[in-house]
N, C-alpha and C positions, 0 to 999 in steps of 0.2 A: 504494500500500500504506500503508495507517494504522494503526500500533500503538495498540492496546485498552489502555482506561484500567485498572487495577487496585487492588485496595484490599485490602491487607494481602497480598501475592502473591496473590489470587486474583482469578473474576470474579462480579462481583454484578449481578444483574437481566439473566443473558446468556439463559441457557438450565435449566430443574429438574435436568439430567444434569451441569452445566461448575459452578454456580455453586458458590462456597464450597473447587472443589476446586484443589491447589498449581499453580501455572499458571508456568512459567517465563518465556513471552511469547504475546502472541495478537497476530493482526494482522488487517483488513479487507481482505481485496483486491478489486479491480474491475478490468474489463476491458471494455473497450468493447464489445460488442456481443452479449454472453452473458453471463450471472446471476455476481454476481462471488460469493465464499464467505469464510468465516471460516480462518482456519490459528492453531489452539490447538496449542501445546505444554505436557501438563496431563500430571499425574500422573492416570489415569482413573480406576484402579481405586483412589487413597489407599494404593498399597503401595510407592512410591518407586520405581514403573515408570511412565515416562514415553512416552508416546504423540504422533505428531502426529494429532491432531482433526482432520479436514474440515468444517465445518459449511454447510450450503447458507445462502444468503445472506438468508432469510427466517428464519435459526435453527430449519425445522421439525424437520430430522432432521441424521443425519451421513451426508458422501456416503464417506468415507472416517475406518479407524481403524486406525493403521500404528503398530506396536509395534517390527517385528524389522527389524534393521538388519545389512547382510553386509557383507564386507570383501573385493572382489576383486581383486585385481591394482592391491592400493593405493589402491583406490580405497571408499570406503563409498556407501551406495547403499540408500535404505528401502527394502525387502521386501516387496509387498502381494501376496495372494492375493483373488480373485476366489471369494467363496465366498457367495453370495444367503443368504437365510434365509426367503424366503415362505411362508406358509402356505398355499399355493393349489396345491401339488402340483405347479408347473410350473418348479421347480428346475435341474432336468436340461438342460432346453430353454435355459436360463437360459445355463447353464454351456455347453452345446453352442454357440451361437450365441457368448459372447466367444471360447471359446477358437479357433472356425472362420476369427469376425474378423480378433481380434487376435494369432492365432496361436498363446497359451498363456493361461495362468489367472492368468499371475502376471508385475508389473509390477515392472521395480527400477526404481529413481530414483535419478541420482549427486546424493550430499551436496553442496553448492558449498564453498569452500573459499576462494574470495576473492569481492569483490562486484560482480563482472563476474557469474558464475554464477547469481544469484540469480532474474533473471527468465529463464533460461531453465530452472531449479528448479521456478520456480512455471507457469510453462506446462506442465511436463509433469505436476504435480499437478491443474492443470487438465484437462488430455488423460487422467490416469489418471477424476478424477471424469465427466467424458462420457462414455466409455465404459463405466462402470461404469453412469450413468443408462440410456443405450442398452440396455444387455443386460439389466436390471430391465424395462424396458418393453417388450422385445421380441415377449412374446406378449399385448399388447394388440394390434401389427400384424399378427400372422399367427396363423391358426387351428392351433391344433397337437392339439386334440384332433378 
């Protein structure tokens, strides 16, 4: 993991969506033998609501964009829903196929809290972005209409 250089708290010449905006830290990660990705903690929207960014590790898109954070039994834990946006009508399918998966639509992740936790944090940020790639591409593999 290699934290990203910053200039004036933000990032310049990352991406047209991250650059310029309030960035608290970003980091590089890699992982042997799958696409490693970017982990932004950015103020997204410019409204003092801060987000963790996924960015795929070619900077094309974001594989994840985790805002809401719960508090269970002591424990905090990011929030993601499974919710596609394709414009190819094949949404449903989309959605049917994670939730058959992976059982539901919606991924917690526990916060880590000392620095033992931290890679097994970003393994499941990984596991959350694969499956999220997975079920976006799903009906390339199977004919569904």
């Amino acid at each position: 993991m290699n934290k990203l250089e910053t200039s004036s708290g933000s990032l310049r010449a990352f991406h047209q969506w991250s650059n310029g905006k309030p960035l608290v830290a970003g980091f590089e990660v890699v992982k042997p033998g799958i696409d490693g990705c970017y982990l932004l903690f950015i103020d997204w929207h410019r409204n003092d609501n801060y987000y963790l960014v996924i960015y795929s590790h070619n900077k094309s898109t974001t594989l994840a964009e985790i805002q809401k954070i719960i508090d269970e039994d002591s424990q905090a834990k990011l929030f993601w829903k499974y919710n596609p946006l394709k414009r190819d009508g094949k949404n449903d399918q989309r959605k049917a196929y994670f939730k058959q998966s992976f059982g539901s639509l919606t991924i917690e992740v526990p916060i880590p809290f000392a620095i033992n936790g931290v890679e097994r944090f970003v393994e499941q940020l990984f596991e959350l972005c694969q499956r999220r790639l997975k079920a976006d591409r799903i009906v390339e593999v199977f004919d569904f209409d």
